[in-house]
N, CA, C and O atoms as a GROMACS GRO file, in nm:
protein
  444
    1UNK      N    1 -10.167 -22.254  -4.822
    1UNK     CA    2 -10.222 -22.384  -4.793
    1UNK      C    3 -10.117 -22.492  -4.822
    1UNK      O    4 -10.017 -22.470  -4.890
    2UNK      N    5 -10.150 -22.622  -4.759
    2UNK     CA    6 -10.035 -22.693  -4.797
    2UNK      C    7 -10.028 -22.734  -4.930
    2UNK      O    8 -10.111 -22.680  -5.003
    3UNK      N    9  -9.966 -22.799  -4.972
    3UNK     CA   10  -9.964 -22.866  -5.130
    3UNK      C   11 -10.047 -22.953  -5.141
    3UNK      O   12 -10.139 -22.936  -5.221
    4UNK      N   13 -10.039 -23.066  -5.069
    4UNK     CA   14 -10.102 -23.188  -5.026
    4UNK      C   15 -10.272 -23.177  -4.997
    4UNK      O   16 -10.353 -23.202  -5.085
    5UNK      N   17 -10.305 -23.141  -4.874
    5UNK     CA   18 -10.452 -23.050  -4.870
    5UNK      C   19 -10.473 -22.909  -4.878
    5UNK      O   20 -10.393 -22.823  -4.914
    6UNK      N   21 -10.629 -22.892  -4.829
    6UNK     CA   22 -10.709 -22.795  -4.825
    6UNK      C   23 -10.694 -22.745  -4.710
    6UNK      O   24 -10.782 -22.668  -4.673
    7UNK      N   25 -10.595 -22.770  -4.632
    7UNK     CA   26 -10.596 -22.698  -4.475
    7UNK      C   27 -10.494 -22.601  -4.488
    7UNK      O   28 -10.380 -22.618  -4.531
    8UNK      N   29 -10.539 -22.512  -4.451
    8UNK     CA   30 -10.410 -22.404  -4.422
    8UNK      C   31 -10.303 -22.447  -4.315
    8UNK      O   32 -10.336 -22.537  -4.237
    9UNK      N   33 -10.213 -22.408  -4.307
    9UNK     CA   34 -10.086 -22.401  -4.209
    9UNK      C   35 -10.080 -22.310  -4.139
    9UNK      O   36 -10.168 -22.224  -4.148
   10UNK      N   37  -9.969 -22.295  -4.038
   10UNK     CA   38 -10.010 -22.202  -3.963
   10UNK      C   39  -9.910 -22.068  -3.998
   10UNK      O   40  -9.909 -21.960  -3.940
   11UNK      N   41  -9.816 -22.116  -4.127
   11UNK     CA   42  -9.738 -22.053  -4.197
   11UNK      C   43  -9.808 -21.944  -4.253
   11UNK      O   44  -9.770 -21.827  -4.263
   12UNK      N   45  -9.956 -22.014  -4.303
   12UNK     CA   46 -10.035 -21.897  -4.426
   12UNK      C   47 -10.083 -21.782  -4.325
   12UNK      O   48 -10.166 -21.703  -4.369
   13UNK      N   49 -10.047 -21.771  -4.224
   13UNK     CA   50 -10.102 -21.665  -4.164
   13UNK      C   51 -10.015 -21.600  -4.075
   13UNK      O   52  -9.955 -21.639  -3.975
   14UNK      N   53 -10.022 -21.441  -4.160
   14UNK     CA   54  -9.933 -21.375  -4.105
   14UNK      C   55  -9.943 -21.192  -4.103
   14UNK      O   56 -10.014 -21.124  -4.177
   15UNK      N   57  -9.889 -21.163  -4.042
   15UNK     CA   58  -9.975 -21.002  -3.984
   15UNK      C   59  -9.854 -20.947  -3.975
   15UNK      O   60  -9.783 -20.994  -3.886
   16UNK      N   61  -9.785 -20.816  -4.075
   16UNK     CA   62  -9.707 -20.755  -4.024
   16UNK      C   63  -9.697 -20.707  -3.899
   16UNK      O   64  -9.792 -20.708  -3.821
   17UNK      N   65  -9.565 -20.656  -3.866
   17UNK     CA   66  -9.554 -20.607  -3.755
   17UNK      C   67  -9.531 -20.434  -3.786
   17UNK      O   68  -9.493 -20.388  -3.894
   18UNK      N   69  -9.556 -20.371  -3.690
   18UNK     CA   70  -9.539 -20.241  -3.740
   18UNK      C   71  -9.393 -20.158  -3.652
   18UNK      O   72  -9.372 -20.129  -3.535
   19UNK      N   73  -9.310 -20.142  -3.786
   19UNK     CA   74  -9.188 -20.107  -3.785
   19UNK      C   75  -9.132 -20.044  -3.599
   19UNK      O   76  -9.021 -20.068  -3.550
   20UNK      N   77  -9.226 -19.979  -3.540
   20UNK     CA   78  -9.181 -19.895  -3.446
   20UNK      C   79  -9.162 -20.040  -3.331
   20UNK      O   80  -9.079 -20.057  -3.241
   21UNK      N   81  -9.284 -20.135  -3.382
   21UNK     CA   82  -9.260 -20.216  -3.230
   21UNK      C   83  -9.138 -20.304  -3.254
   21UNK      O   84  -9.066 -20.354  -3.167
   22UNK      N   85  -9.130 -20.312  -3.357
   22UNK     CA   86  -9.018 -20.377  -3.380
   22UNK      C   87  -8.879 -20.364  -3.420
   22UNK      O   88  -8.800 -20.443  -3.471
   23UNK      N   89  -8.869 -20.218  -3.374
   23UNK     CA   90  -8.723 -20.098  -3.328
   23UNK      C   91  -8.735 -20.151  -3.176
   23UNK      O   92  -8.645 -20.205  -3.111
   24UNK      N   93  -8.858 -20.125  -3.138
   24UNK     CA   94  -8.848 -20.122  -2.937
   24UNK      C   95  -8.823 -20.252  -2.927
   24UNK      O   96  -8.736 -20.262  -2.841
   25UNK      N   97  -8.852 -20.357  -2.969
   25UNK     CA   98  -8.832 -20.522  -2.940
   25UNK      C   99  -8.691 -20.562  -2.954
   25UNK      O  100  -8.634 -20.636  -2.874
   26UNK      N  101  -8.637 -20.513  -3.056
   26UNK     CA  102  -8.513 -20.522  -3.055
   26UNK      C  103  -8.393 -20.471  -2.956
   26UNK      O  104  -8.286 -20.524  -2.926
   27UNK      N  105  -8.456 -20.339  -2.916
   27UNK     CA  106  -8.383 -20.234  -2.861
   27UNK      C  107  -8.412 -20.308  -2.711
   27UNK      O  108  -8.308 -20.267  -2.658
   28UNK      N  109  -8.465 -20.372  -2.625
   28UNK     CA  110  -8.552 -20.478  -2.571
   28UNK      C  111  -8.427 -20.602  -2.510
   28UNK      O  112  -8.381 -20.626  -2.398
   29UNK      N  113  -8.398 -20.670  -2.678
   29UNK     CA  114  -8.376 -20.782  -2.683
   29UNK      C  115  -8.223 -20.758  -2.660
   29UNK      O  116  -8.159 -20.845  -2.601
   30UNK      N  117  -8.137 -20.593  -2.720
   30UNK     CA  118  -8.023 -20.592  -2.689
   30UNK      C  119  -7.972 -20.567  -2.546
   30UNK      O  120  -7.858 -20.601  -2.512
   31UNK      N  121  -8.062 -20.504  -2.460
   31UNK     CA  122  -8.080 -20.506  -2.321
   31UNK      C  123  -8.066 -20.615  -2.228
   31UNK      O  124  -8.003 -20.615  -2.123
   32UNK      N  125  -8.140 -20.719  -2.286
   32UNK     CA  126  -8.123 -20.876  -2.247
   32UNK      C  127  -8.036 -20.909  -2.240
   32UNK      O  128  -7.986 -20.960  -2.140
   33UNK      N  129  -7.963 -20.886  -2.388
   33UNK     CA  130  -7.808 -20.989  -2.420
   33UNK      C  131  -7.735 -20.933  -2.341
   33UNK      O  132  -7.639 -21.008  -2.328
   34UNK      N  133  -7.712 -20.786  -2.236
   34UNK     CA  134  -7.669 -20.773  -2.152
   34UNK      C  135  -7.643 -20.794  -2.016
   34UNK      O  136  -7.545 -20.769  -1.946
   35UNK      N  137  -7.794 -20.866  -1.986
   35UNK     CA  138  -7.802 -20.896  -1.805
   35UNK      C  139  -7.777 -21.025  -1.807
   35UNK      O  140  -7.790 -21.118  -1.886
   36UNK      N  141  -7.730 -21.004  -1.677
   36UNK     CA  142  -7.700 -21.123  -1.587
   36UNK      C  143  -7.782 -21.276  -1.595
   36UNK      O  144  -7.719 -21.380  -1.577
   37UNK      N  145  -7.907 -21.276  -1.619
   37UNK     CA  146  -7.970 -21.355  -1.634
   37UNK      C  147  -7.902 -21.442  -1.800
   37UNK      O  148  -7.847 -21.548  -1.827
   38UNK      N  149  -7.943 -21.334  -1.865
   38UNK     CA  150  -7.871 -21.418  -1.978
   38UNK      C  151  -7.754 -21.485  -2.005
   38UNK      O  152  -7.739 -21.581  -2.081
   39UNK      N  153  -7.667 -21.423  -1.934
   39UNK     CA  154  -7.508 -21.484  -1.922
   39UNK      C  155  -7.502 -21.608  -1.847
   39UNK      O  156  -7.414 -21.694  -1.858
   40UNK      N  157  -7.621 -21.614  -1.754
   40UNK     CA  158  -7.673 -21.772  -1.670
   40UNK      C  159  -7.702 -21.890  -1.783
   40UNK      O  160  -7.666 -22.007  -1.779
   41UNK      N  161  -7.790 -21.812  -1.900
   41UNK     CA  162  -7.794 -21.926  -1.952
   41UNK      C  163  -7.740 -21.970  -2.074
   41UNK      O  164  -7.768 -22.062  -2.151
   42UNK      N  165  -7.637 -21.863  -2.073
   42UNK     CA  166  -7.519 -21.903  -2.211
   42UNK      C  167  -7.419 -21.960  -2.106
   42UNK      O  168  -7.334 -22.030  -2.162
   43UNK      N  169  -7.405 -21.953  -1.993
   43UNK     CA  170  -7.314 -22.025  -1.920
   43UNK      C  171  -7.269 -22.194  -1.977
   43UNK      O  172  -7.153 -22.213  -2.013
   44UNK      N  173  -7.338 -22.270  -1.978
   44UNK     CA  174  -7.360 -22.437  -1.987
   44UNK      C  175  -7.304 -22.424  -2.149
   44UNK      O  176  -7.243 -22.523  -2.191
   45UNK      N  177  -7.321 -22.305  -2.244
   45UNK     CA  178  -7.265 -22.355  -2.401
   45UNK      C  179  -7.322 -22.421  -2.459
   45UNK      O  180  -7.257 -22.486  -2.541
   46UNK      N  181  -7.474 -22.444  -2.454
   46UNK     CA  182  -7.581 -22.578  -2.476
   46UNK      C  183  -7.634 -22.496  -2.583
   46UNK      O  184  -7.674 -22.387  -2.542
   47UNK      N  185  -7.648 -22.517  -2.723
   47UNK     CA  186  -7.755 -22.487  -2.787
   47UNK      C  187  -7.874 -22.557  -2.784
   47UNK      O  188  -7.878 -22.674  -2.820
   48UNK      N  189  -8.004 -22.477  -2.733
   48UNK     CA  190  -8.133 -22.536  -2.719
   48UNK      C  191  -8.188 -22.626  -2.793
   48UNK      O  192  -8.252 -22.716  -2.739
   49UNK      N  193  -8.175 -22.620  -2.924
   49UNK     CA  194  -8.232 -22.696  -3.066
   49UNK      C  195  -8.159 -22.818  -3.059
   49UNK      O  196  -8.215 -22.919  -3.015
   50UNK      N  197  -8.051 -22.822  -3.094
   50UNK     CA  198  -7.961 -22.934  -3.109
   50UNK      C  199  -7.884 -22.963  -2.967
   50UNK      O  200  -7.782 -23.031  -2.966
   51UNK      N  201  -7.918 -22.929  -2.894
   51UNK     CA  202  -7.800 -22.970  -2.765
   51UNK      C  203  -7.673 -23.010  -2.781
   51UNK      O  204  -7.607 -23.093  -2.719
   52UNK      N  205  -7.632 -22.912  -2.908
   52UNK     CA  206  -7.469 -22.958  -2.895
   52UNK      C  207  -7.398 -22.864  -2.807
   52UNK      O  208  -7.433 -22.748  -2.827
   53UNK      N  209  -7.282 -22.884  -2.690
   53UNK     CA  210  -7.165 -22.807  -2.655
   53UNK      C  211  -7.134 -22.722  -2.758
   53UNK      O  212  -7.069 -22.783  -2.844
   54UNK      N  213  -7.154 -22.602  -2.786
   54UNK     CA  214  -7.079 -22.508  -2.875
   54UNK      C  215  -7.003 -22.399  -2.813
   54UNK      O  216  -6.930 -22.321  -2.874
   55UNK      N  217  -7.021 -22.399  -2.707
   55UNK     CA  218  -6.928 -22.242  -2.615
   55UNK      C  219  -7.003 -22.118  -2.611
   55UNK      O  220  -7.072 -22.078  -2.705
   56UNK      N  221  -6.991 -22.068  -2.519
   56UNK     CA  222  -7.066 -21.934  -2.486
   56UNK      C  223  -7.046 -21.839  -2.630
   56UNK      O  224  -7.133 -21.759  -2.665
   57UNK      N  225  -6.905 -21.863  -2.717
   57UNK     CA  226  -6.903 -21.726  -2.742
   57UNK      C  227  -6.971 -21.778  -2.926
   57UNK      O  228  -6.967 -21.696  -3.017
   58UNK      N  229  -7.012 -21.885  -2.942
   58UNK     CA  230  -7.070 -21.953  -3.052
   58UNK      C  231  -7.246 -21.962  -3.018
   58UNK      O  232  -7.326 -22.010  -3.098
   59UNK      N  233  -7.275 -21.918  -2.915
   59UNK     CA  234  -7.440 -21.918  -2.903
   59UNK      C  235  -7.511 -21.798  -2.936
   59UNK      O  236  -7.485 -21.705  -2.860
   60UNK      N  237  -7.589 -21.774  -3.022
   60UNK     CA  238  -7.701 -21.647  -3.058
   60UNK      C  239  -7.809 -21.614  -2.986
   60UNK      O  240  -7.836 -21.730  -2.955
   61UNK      N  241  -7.901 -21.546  -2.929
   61UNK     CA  242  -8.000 -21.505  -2.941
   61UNK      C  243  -8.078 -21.550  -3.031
   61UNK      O  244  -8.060 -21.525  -3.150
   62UNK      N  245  -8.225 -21.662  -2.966
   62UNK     CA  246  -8.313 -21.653  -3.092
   62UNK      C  247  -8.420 -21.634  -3.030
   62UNK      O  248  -8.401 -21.658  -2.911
   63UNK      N  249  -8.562 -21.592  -3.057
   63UNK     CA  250  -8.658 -21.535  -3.010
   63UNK      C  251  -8.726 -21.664  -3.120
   63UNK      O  252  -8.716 -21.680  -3.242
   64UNK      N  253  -8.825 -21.776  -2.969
   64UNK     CA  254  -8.896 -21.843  -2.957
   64UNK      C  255  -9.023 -21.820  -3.122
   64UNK      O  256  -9.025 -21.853  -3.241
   65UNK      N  257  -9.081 -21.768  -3.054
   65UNK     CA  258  -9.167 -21.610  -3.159
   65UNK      C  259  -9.101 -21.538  -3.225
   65UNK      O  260  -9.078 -21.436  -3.159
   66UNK      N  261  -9.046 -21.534  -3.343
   66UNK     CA  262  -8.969 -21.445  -3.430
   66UNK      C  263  -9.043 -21.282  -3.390
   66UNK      O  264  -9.162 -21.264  -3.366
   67UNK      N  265  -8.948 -21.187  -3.391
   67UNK     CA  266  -9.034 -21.062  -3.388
   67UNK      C  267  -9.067 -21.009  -3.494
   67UNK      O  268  -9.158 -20.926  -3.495
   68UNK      N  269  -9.016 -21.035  -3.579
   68UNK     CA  270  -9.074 -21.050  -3.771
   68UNK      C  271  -9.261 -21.120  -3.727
   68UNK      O  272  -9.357 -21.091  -3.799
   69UNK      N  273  -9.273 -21.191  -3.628
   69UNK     CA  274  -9.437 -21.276  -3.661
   69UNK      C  275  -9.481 -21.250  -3.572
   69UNK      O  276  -9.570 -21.326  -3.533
   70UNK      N  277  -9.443 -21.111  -3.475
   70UNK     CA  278  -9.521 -21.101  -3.319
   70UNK      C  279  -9.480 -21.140  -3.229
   70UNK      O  280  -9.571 -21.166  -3.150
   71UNK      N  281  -9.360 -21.167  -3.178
   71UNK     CA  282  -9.278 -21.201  -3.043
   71UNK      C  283  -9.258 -21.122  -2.980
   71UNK      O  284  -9.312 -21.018  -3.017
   72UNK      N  285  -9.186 -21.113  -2.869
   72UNK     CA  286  -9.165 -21.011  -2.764
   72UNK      C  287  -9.017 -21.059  -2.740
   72UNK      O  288  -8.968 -21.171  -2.749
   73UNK      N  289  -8.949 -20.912  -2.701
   73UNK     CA  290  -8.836 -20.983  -2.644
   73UNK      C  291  -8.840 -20.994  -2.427
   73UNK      O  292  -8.822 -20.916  -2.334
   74UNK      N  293  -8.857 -21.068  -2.435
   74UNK     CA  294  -8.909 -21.141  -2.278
   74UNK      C  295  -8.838 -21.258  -2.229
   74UNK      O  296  -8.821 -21.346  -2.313
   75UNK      N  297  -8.796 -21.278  -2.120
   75UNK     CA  298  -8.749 -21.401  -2.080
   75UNK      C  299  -8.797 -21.548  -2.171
   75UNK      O  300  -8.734 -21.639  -2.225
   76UNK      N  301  -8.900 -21.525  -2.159
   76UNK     CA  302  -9.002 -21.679  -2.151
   76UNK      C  303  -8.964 -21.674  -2.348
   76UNK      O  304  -8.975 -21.778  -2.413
   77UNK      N  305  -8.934 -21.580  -2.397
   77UNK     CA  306  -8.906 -21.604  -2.587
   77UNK      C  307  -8.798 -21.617  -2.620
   77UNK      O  308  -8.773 -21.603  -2.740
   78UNK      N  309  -8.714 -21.642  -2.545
   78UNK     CA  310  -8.554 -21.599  -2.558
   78UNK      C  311  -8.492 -21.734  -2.573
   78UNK      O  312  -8.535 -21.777  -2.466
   79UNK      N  313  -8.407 -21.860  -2.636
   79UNK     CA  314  -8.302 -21.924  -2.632
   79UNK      C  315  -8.181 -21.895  -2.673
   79UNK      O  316  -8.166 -21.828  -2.775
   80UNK      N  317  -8.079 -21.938  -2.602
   80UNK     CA  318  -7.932 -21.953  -2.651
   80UNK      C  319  -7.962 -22.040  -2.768
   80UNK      O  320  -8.046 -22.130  -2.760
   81UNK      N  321  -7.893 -22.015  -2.879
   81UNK     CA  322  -7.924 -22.159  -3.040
   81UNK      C  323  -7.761 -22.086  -3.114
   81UNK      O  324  -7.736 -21.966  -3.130
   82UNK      N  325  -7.680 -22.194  -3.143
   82UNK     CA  326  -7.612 -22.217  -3.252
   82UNK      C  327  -7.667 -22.147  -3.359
   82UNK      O  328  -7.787 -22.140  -3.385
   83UNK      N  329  -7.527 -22.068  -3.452
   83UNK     CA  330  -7.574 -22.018  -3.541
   83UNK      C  331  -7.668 -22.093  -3.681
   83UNK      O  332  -7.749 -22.061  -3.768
   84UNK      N  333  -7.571 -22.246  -3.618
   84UNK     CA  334  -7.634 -22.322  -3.763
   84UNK      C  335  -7.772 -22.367  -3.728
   84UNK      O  336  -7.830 -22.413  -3.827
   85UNK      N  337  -7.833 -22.368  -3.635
   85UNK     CA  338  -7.959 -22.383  -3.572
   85UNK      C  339  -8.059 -22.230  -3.619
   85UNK      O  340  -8.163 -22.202  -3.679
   86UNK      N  341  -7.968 -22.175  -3.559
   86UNK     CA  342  -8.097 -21.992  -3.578
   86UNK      C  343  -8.092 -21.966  -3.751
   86UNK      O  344  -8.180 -21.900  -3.806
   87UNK      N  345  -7.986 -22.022  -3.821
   87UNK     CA  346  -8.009 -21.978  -3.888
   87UNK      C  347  -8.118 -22.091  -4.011
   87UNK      O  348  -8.151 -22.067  -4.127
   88UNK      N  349  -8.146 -22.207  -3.926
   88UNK     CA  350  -8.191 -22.277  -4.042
   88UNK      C  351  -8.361 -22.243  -3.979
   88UNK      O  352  -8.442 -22.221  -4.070
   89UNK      N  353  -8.426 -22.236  -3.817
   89UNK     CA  354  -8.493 -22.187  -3.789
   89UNK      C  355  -8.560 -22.079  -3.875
   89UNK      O  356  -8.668 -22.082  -3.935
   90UNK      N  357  -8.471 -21.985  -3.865
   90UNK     CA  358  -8.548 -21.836  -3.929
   90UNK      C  359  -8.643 -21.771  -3.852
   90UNK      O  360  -8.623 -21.723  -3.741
   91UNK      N  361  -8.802 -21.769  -3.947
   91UNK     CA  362  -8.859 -21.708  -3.879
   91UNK      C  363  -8.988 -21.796  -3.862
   91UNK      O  364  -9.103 -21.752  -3.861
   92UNK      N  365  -8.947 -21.942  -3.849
   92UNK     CA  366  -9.022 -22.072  -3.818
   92UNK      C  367  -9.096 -22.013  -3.637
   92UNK      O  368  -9.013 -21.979  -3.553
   93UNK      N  369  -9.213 -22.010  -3.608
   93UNK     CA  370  -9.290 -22.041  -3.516
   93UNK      C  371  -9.257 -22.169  -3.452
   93UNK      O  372  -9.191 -22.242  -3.525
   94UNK      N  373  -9.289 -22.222  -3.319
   94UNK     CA  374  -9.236 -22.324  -3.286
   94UNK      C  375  -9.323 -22.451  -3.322
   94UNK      O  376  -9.263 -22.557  -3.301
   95UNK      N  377  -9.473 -22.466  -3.379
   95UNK     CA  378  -9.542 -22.523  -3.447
   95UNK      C  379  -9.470 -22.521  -3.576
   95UNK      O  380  -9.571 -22.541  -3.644
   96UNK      N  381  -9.392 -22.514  -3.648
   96UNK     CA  382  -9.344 -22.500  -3.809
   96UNK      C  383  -9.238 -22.568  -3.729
   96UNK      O  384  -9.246 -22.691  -3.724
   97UNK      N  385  -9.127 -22.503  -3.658
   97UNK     CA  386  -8.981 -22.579  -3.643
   97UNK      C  387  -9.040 -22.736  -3.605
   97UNK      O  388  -8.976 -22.826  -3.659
   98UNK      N  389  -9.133 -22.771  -3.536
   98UNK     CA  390  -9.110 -22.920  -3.512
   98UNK      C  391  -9.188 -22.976  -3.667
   98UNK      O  392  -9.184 -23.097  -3.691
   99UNK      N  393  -9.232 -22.914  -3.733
   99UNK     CA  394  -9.281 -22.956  -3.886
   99UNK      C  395  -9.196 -23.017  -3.956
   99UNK      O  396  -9.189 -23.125  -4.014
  100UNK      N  397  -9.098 -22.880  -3.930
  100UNK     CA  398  -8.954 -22.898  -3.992
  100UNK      C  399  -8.880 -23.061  -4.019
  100UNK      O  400  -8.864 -23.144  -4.109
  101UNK      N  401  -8.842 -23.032  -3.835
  101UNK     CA  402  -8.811 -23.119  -3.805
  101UNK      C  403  -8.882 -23.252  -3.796
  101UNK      O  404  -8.796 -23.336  -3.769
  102UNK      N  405  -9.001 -23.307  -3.806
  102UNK     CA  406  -9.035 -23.430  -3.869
  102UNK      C  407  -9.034 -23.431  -4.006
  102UNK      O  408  -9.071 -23.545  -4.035
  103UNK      N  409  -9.006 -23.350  -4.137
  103UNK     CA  410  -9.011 -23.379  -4.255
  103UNK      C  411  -8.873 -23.411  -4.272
  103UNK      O  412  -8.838 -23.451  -4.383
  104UNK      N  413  -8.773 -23.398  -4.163
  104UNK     CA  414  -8.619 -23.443  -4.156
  104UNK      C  415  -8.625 -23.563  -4.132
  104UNK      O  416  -8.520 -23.628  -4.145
  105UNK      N  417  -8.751 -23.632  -4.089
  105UNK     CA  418  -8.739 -23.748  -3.999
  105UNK      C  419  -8.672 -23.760  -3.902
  105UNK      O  420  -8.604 -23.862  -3.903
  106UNK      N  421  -8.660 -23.687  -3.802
  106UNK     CA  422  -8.633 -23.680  -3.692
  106UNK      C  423  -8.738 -23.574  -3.568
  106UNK      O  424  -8.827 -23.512  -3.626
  107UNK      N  425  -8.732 -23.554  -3.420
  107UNK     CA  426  -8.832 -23.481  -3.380
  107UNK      C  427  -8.693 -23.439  -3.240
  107UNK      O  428  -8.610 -23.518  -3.193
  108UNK      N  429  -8.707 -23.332  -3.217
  108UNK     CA  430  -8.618 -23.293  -3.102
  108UNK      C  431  -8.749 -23.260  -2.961
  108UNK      O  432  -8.776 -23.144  -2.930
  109UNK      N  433  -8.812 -23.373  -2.896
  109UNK     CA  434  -8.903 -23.312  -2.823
  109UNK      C  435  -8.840 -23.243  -2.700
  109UNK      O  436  -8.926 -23.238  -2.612
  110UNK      N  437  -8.756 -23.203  -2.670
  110UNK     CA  438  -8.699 -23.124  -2.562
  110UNK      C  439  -8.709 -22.993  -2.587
  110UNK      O  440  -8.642 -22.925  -2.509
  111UNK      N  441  -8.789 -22.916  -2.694
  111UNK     CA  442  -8.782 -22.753  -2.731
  111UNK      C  443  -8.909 -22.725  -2.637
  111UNK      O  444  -8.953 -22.610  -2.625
   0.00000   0.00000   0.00000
């Protein structure tokens, strides 16, 4: 729950994943980082989060939906993100990352 109130977050709720789907999701996601499609959109060097120019060979894989919280590896879950981006992300849901990001005082509405 939060500190502040009695409402839960959407943090407090969470459901392992069970180890096998998340061998195949991965195994999935390294398939991806191989096709053509993906190399389309590491092309531009844009990290999604921050829109800074960082270069194709400085962009990660991050899954929209962490597969740690139930994601898929699928087109539609997939961004190119800076390491210093994926890694401050984690395994933030995209309801939590813009949390995040207004307790920074700032809001990136382009995600």
């Amino acid at each position: 729950m939060s500190p502040r109130t009695s409402e839960p977050r959407v943090s407090d709720y969470y459901a392992p994943v069970d180890p096998d789907d998340l061998k195949r999701e991965r195994a999935k996601a390294r398939e991806l980082r191989g096709s053509q499609w993906w190399r389309r959109r590491l092309s531009d060097g844009l990290c999604y989060y921050c829109r800074r120019a960082v270069g194709v060979k400085a962009l990660t894989m991050d899954h929209l939906v962490p597969l740690g919280r139930g994601g898929k590896s699928v087109r539609g879950n997939v961004v190119p993100a800076c390491k210093a981006c994926n890694d401050r992300k984690k395994a933030l849901l995209p309801v939590e990352w813009r949390e995040y990001l207004d307790s920074l005082g700032r809001r990136d509405d382009d995600e």
